[in-house]
mmCIF file of the C-alpha atoms, coordinates in Angstrom:
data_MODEL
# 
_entry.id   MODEL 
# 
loop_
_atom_site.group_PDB 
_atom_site.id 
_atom_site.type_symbol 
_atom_site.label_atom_id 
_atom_site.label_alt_id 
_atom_site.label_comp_id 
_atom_site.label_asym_id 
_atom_site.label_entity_id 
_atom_site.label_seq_id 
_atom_site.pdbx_PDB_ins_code 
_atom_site.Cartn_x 
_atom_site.Cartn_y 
_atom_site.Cartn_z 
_atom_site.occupancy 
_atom_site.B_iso_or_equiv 
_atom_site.pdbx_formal_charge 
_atom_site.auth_seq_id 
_atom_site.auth_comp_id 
_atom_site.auth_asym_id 
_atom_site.auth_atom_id 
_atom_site.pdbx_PDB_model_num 
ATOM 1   C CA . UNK A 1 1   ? 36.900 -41.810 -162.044 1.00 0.00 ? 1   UNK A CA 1 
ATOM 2   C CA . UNK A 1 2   ? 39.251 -44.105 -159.734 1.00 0.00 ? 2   UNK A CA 1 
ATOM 3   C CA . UNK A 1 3   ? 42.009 -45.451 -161.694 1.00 0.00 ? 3   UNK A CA 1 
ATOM 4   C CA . UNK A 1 4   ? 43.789 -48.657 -159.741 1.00 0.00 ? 4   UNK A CA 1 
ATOM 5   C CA . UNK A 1 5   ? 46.269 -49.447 -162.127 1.00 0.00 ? 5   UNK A CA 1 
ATOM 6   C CA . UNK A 1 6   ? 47.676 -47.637 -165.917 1.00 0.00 ? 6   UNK A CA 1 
ATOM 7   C CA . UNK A 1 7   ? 48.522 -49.467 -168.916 1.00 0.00 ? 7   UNK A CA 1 
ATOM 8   C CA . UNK A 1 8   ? 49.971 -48.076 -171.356 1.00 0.00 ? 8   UNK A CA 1 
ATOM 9   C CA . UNK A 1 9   ? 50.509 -49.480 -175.370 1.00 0.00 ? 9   UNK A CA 1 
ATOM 10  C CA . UNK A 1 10  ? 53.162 -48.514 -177.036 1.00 0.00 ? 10  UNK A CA 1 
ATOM 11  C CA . UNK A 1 11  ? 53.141 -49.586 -180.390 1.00 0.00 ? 11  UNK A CA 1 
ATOM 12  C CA . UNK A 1 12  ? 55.762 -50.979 -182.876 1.00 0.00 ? 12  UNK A CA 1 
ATOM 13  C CA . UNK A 1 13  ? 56.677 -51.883 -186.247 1.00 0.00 ? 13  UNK A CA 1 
ATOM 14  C CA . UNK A 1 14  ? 59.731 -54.094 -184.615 1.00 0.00 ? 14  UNK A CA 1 
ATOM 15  C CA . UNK A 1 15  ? 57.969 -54.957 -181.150 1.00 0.00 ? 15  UNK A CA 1 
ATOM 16  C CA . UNK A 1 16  ? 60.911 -57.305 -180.795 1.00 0.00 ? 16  UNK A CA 1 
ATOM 17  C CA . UNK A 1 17  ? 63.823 -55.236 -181.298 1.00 0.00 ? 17  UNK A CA 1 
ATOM 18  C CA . UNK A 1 18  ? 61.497 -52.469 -179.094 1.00 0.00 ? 18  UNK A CA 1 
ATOM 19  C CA . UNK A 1 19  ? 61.058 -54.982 -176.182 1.00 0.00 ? 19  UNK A CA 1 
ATOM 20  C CA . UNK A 1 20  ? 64.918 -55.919 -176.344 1.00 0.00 ? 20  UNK A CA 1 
ATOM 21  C CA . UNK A 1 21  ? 65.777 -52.340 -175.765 1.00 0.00 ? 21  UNK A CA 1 
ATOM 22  C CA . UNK A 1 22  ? 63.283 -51.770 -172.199 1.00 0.00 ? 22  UNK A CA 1 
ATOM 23  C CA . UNK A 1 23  ? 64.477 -55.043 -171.206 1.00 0.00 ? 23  UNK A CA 1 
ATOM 24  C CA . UNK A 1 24  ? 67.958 -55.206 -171.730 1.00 0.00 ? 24  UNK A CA 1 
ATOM 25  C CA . UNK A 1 25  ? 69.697 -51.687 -172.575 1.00 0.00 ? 25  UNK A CA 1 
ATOM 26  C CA . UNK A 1 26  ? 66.744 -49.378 -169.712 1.00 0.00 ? 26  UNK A CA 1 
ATOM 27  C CA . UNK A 1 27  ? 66.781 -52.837 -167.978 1.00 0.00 ? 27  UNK A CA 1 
ATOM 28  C CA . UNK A 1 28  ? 63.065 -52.055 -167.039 1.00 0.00 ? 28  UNK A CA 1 
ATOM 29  C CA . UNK A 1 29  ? 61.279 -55.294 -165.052 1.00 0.00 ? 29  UNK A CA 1 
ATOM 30  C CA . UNK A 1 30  ? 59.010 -57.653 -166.604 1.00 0.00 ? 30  UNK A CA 1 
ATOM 31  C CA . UNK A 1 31  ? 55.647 -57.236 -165.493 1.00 0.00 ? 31  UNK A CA 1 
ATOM 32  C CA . UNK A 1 32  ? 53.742 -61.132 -164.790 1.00 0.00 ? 32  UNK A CA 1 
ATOM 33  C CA . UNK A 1 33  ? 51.226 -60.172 -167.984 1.00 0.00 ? 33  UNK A CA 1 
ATOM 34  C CA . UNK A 1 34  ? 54.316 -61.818 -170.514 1.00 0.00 ? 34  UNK A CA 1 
ATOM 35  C CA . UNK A 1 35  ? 57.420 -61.010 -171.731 1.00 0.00 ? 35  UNK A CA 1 
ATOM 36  C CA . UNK A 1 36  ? 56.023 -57.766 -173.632 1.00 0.00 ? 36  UNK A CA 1 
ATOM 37  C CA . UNK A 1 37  ? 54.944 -55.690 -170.646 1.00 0.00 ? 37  UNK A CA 1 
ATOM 38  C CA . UNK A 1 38  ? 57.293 -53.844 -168.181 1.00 0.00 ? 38  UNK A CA 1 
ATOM 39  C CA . UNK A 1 39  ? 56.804 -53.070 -164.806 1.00 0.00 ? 39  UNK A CA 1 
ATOM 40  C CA . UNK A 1 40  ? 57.440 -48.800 -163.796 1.00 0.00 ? 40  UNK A CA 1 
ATOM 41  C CA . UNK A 1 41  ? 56.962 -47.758 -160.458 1.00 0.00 ? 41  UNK A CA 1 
ATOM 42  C CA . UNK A 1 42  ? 54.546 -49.416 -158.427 1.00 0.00 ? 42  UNK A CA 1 
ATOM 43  C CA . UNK A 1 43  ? 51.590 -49.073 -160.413 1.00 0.00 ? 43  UNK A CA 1 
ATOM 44  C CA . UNK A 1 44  ? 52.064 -48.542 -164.070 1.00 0.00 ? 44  UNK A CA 1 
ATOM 45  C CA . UNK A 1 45  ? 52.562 -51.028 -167.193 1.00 0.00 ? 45  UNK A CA 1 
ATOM 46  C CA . UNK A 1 46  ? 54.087 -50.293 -170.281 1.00 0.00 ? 46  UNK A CA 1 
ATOM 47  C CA . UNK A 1 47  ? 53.347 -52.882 -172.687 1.00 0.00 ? 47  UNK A CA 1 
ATOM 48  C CA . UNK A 1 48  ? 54.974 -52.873 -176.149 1.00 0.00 ? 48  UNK A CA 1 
ATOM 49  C CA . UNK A 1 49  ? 52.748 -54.692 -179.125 1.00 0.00 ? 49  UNK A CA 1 
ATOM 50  C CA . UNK A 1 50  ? 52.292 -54.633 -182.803 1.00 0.00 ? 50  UNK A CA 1 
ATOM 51  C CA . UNK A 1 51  ? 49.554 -52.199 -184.423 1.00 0.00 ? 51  UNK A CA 1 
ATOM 52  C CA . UNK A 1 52  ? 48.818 -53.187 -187.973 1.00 0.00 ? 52  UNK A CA 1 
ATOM 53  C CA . UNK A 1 53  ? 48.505 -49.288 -189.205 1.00 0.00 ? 53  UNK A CA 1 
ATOM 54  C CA . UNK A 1 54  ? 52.023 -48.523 -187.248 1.00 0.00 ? 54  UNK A CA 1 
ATOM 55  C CA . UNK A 1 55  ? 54.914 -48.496 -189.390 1.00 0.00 ? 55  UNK A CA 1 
ATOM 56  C CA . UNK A 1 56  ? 58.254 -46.921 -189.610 1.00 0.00 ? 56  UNK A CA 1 
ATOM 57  C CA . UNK A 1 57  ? 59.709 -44.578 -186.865 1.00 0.00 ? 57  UNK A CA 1 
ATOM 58  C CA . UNK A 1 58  ? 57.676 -42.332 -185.002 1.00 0.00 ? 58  UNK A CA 1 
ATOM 59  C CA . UNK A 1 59  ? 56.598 -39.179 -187.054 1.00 0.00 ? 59  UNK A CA 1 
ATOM 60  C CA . UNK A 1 60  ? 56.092 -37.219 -183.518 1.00 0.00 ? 60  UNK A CA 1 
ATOM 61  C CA . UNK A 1 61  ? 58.392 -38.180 -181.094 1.00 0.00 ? 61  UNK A CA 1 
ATOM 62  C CA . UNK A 1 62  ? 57.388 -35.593 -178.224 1.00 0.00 ? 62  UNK A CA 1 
ATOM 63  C CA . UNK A 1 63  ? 53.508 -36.072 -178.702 1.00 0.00 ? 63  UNK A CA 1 
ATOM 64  C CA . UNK A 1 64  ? 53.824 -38.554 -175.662 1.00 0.00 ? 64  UNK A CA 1 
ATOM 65  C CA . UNK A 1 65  ? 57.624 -38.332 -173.589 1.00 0.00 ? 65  UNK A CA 1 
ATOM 66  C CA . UNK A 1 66  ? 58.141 -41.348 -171.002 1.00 0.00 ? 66  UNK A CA 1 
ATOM 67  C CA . UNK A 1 67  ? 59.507 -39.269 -167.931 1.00 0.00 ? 67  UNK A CA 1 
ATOM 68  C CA . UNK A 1 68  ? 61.470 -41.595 -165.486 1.00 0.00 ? 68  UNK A CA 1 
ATOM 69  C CA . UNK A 1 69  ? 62.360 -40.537 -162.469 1.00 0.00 ? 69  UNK A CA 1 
ATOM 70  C CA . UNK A 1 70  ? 65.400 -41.883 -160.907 1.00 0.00 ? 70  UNK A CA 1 
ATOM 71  C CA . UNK A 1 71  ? 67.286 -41.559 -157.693 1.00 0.00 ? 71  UNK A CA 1 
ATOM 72  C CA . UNK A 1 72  ? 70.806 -41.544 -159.218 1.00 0.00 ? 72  UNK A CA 1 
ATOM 73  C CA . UNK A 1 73  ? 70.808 -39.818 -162.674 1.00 0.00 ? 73  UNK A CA 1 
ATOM 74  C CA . UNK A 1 74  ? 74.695 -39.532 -162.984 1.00 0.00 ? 74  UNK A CA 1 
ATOM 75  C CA . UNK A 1 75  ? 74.814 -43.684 -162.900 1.00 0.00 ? 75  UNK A CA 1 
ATOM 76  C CA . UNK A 1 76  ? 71.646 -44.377 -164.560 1.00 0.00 ? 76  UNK A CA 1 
ATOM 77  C CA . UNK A 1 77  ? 72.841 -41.893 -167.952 1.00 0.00 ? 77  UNK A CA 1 
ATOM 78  C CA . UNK A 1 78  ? 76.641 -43.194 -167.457 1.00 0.00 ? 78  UNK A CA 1 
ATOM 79  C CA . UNK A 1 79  ? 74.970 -46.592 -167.907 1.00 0.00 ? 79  UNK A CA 1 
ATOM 80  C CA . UNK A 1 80  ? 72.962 -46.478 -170.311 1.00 0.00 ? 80  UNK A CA 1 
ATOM 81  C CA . UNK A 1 81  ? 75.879 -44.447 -172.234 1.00 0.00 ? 81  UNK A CA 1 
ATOM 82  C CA . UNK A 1 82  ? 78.230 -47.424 -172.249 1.00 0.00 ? 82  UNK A CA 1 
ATOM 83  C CA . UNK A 1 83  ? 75.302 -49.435 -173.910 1.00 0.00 ? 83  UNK A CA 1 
ATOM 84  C CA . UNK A 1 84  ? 75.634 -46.911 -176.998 1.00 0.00 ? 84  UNK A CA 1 
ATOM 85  C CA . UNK A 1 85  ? 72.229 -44.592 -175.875 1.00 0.00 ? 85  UNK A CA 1 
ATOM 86  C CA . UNK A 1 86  ? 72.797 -41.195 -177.032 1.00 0.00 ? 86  UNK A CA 1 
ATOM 87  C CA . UNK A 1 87  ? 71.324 -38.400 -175.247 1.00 0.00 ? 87  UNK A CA 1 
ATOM 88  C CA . UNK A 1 88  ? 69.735 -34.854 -177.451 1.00 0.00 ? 88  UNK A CA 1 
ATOM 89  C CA . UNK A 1 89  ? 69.887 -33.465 -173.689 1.00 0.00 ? 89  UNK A CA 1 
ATOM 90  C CA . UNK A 1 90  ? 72.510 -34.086 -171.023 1.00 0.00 ? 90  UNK A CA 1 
ATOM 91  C CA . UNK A 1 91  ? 71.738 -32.884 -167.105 1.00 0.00 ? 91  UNK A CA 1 
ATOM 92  C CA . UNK A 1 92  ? 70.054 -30.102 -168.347 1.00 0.00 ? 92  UNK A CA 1 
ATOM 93  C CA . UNK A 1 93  ? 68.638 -27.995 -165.142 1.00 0.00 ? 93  UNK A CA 1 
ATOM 94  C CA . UNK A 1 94  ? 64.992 -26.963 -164.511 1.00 0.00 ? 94  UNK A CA 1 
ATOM 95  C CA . UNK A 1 95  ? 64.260 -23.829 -162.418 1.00 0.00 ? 95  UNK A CA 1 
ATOM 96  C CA . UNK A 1 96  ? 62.666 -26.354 -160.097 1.00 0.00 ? 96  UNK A CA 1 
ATOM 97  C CA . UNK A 1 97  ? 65.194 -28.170 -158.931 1.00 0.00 ? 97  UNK A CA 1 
ATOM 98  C CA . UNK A 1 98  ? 64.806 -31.154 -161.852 1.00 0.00 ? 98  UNK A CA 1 
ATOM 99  C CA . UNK A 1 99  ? 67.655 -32.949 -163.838 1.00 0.00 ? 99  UNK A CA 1 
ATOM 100 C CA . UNK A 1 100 ? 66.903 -33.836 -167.163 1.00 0.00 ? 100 UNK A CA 1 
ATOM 101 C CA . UNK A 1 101 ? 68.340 -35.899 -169.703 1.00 0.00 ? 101 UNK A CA 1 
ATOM 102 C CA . UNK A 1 102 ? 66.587 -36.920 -172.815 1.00 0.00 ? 102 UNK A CA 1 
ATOM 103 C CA . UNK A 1 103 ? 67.158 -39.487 -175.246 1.00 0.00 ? 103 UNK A CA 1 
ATOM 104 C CA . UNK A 1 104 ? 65.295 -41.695 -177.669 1.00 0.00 ? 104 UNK A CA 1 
ATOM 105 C CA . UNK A 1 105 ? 64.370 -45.297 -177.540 1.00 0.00 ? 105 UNK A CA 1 
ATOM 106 C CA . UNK A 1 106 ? 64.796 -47.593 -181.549 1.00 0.00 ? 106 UNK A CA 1 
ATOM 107 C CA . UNK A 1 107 ? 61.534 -46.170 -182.988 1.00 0.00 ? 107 UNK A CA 1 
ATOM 108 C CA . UNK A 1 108 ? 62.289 -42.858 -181.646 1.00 0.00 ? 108 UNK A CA 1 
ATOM 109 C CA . UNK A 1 109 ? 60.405 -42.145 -179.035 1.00 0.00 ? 109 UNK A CA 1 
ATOM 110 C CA . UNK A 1 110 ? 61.478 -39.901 -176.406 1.00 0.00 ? 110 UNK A CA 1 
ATOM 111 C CA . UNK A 1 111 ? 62.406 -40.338 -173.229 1.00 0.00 ? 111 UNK A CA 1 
ATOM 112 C CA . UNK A 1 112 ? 63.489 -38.450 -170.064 1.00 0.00 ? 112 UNK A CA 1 
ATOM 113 C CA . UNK A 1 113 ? 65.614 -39.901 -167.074 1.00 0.00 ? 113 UNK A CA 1 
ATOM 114 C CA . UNK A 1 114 ? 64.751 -36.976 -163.896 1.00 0.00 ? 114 UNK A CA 1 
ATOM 115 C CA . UNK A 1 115 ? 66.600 -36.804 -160.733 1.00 0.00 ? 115 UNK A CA 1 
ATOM 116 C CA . UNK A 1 116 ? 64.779 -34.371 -158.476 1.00 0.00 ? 116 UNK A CA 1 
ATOM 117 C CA . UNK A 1 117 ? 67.397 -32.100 -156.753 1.00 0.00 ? 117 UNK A CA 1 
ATOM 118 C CA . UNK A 1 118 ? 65.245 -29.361 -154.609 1.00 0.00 ? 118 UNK A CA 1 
ATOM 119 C CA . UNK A 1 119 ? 68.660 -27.916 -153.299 1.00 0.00 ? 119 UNK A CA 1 
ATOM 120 C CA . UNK A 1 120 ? 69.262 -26.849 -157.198 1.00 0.00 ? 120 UNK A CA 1 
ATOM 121 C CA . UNK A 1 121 ? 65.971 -24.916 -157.069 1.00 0.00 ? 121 UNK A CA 1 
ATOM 122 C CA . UNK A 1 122 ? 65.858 -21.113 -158.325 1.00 0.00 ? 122 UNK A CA 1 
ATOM 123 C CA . UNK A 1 123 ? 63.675 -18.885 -159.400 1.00 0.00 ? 123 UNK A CA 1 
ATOM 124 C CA . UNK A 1 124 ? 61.837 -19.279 -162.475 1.00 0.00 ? 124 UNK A CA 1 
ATOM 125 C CA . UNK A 1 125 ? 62.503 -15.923 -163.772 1.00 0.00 ? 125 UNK A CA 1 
ATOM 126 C CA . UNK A 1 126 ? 66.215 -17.282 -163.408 1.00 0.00 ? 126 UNK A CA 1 
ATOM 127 C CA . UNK A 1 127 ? 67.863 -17.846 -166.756 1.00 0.00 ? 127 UNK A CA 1 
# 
């Protein structure tokens, strides 16, 4: 399979109040398909739309987890912080080298910012 291009659907009960948050509190760009699909990374849509057997909040919210990664996570968090996002997980470190924050968009699905920091790296026996 050769994949040129990824949509994804995320699905709402409140696909406005949804789209307001990715386009005004994550600030995510508008893709040209209409003002319900955002642009992340070069090659990736997420577009957010109305599902007639979707209602309430999300009973799983880890069964999918947006992971953004970001050059600065220190503004991006302190940003979105001042817009009222709460984070479950605050610059948490992976053995890696990975900074990880983790919060939760209105229906509560979950999302990660990542900053990749290889200089942070240790082992992964490490605690």
């Amino acid at each position: 399979m050769e994949i040129d291009r990824v949509l994804i659907q995320l699905a709402s009960p409140d696909t406005p109040r949804l789209i307001a948050f990715y386009r005004d509190v994550l600030q995510l760009p508008l893709h040209g398909m209409g003002p319900h699909n955002f642009a992340i990374g070069a090659d990736t849509i997420l577009s957010i739309q109305h599902h007639s057997q979707v209602s309430g909040p999300t009973k799983e919210p880890t069964r999918v987890i947006f992971d953004f990664w970001v050059k600065d996570i220190d503004a991006e968090q302190a940003r979105l912080e001042v817009q009222g996002v709460r984070f479950s997980r605050s610059k948490g470190l992976e053995y890696w080298g990975g900074v990880i924050s983790t919060f939760s968009d209105p229906d509560g699905n979950t999302i990660q910012l990542i900053q990749h920091k290889p200089e942070l790296r240790t082992s992964p026996s490490a605690p």
